[in-house]
N, C-alpha and C positions, 0 to 999 in steps of 0.2 A: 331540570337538573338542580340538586341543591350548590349552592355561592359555592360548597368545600373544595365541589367536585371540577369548579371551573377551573381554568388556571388560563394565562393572559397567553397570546400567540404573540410570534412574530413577523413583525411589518414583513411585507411582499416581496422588500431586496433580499429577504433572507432566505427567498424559496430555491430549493436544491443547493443549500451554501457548502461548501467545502470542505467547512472547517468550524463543527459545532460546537468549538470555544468561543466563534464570534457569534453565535445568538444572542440577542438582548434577554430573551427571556425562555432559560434551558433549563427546561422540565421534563421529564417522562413523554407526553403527550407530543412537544415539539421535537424531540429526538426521534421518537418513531414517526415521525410525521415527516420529516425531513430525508430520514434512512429512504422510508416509502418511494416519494416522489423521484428520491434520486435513481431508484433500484428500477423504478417505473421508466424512467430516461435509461436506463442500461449503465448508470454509473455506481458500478459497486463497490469502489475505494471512497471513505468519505474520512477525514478526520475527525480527530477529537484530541485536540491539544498536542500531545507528545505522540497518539495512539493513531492507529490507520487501522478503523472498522471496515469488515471486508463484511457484505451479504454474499452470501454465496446463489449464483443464480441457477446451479442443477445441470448447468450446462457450458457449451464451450465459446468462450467470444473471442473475437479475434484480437486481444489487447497485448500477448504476449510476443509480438514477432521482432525478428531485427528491427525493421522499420520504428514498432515503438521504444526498442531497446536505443535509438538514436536519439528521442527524445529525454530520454533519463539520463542518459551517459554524460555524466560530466557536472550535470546540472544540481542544483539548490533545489529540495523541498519547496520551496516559495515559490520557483520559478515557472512548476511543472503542477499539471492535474494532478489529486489525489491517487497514488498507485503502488504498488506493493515493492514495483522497482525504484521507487522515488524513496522510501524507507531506505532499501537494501543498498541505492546508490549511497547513501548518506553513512549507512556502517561504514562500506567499503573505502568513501574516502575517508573517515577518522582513522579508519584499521591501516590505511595508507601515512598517513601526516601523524600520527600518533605512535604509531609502533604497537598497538596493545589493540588484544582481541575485543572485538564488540560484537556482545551477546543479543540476539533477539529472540522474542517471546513470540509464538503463535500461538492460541489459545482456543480452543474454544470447545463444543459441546460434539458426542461422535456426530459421524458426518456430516459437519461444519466447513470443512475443507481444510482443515490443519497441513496432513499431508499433501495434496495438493498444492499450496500453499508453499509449502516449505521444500517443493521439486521448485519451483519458480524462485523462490530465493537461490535455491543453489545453481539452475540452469544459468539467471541473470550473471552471478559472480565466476559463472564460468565464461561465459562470451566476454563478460568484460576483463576479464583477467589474462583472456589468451589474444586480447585482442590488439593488432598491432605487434605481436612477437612473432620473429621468425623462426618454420619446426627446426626444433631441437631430433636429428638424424636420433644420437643415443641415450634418451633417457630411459630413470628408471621406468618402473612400473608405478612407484610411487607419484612418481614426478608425472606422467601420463594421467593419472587419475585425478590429481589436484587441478 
C-alpha cells in the first residue's frame, strides 16, 4: 500500500463503539469498519453524534416489541443502546416539556428502509402515547387515529 492510502485505526476499546463521535481516529475506513462489526453482531443502530445510523439488515429482528419498548420509555439517549426508539423517545419528550413539534429526518437511499423506519417511529409514539390512558367510550375519529 502506498503511506496516502493508509490511515491510523482505532485502539481495540473502540470495537463495535456506539457512538462514532468517540473514535480517536474517524476516517472513512474506521466508520465502515466499525458499521461492519456491529452489523456482524446484529446491532444495526449505531450513532454518530446528533445522528442514529440505521444498516438495514433485509430482514426482521426481534428489537421492536413492548418488551423493548420498556426499555426506551422514559429513558435518556445515554442511558440506553443505540435504537431508533431511543431517538423517537427523545422528540417525544421535548415535544412533551417544550410544547413545540420536533421534526425528524429519515433519509436514505430507495430501499434503505426509510419507510419501514418511519412505521416504527410512528408505532413507538403510538404505544407510548396511549399508554397508561384510560379508553375514551366517545372519541372522534380523529382522536382514534392520533
Amino acid at each position: 500500500f502506498k503511506s496516502e492510502q493508509v490511515v491510523p485505526v482505532n485502539p481495540p476499546k473502540f470495537e463495535k463503539c456506539e457512538d462514532m463521535a468517540n473514535l480517536t481516529f474517524l476516517n472513512e475506513a474506521s466508520v465502515f469498519w466499525n458499521l461492519k462489526t456491529r452489523y456482524q453482531a446484529k446491532l444495526i443502530y449505531t450513532y454518530s453524534g446528533l445522528f442514529c445510523v440505521v444498516v438495514n439488515p433485509y430482514k426482521r429482528f426481534p428489537i421492536y416489541t413492548p418488551r423493548v419498548l420498556k426499555i426506551y420509555q422514559g429513558k435518556r439517549r445515554n442511558e440506553t443502546p443505540p435504537h431508533l426508539w431511543a431517538i423517537t423517545e427523545t422528540a417525544y419528550r421535548n415535544m412533551l416539556t417544550t410544547n413545540k413539534n420536533q421534526p425528524m429526518l429519515i433519509t436514505g437511499e430507495s430501499g434503505a428502509g426509510k419507510t419501514e423506519n418511519t412505521k416504527k417511529v410512528i408505532s413507538y409514539l403510538a404505544m407510548v402515547a396511549t399508554s397508561g390512558k384510560k379508553a375514551v367510550k366517545k372519541a372522534t375519529l380523529e382522536d382514534q387515529i392520533v
